[in-house]
C-alpha positions in Angstrom: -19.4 19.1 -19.5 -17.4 20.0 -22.3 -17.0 16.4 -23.2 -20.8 16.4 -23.6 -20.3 18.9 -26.0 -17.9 17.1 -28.0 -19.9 14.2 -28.2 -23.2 16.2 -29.3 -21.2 17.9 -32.1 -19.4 14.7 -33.3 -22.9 13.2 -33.9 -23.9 15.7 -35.1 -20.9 15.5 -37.8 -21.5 12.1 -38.0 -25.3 12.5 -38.9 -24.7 14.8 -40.9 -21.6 14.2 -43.3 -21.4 10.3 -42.8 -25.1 8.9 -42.9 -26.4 9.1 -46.7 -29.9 10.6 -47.0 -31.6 7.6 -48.4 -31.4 6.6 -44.0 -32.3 9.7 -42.8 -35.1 8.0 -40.5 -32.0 7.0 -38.5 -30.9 10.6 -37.5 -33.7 9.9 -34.5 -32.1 6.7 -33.8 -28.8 7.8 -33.6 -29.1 10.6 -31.0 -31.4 8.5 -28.9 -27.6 6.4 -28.6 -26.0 9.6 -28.1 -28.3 10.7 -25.0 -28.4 6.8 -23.4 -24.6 7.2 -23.7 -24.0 10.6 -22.3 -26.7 9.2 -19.1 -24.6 6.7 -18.5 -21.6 8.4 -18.3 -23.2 11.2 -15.9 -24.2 8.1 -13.5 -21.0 6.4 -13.9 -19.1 9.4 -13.1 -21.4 10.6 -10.2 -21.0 6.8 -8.7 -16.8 7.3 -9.2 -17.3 10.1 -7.1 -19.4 9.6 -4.7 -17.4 6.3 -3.6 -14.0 8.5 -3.6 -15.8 11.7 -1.4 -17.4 9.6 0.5 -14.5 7.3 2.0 -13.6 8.9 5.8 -10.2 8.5 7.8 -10.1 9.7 11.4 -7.8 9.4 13.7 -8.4 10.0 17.8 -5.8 9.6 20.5 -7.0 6.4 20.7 -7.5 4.5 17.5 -7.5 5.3 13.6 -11.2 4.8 11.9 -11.3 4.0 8.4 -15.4 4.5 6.8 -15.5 3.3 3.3 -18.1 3.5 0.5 -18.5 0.1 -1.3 -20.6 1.5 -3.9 -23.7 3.6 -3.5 -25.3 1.5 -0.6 -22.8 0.2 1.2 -19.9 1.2 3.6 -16.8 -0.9 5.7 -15.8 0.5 8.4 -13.0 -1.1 10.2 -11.1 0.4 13.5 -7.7 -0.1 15.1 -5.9 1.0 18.5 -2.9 2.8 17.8 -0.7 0.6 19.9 -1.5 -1.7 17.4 0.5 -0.1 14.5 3.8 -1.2 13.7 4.7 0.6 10.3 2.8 3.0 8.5 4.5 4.0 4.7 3.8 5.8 1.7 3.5 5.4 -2.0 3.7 7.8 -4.5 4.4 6.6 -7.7 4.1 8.2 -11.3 4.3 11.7 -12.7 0.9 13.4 -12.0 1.0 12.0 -8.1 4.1 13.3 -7.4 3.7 16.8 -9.2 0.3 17.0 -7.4 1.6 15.1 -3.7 -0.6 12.5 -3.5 -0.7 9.1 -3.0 -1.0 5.7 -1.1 -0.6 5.4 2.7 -0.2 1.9 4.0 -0.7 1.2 7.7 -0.1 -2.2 8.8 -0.7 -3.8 12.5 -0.4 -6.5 14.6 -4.0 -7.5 14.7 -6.4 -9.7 12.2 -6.3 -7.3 9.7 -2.8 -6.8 9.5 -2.7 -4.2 6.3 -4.8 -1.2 6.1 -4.2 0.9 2.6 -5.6 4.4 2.1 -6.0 5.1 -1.7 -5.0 8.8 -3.1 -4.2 10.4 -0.2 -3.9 14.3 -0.6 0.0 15.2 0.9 0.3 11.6 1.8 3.9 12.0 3.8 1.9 14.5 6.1 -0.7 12.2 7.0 2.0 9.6 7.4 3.8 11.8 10.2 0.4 12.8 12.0 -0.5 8.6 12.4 3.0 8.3 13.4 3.5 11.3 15.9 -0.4 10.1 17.5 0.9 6.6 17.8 4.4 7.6 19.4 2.3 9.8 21.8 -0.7 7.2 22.5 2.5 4.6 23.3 4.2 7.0 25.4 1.2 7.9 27.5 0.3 4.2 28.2 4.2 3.5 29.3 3.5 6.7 32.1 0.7 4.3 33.8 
């Protein structure tokens, strides 16, 4: 929002202090630009986060679910057993991630798809420890049969 401002009054400087008045019939012109750039922008940025909201992890006693948006009209959605997972570790590299705990969380398994990667993960070493505490219990429960 108050980047829209910005670019309103930096037009509005630029119309006004930078465009000679002999082109005035312009003025239109240029805040026609302004508005098709600041519309794009709103859909971009609606579009960045609709695919980052919209992107689902859950994990059952069974098997961890992955649901993500490719775009605005599509979705993968891609499933594993937890006796399947042999390593699950986490990334957190760079200032900002590490001052605000997120991060990557890479799962990989023994099956087709052998790397599954879970992008900005809020607290990532939690999530980490919950996959891994599920998957200890899921493998300890099948050696009971």
């Amino acid at each position: 929002m108050a980047f829209s401002f910005l670019v309103i009054i930096g037009t509005a400087f630029f119309v006004s202090y930078l465009i000679p008045e002999s082109i005035g019939s312009a003025i239109p012109l240029v805040f026609l630009i302004m508005m098709i750039f600041l519309h794009m922008l709103w859909i971009i940025s609606f579009i960045m986060l609709a695919d980052y909201y919209l992107d689902i992890w859950i994990l059952t006693n069974e098997r961890l679910i992955t649901i993500e948006q490719k775009g605005l009209f599509s979705r993968k959605l891609s499933e594993f057993e937890l006796q399947k997972i042999q390593d699950v570790s986490v990334n957190i590299s760079g200032f900002f991630p590490t001052l605000l705990n997120y991060g990557d969380v890479r799962v990989r398994t023994a099956s087709e798809n052998p790397d599954f990667a879970f992008k900005q993960v809020e607290s990532p070493n939690k999530a980490k420890d919950n996959i891994m505490k599920e998957c200890d219990r899921y493998k300890k429960d099948l050696g009971d049969f």
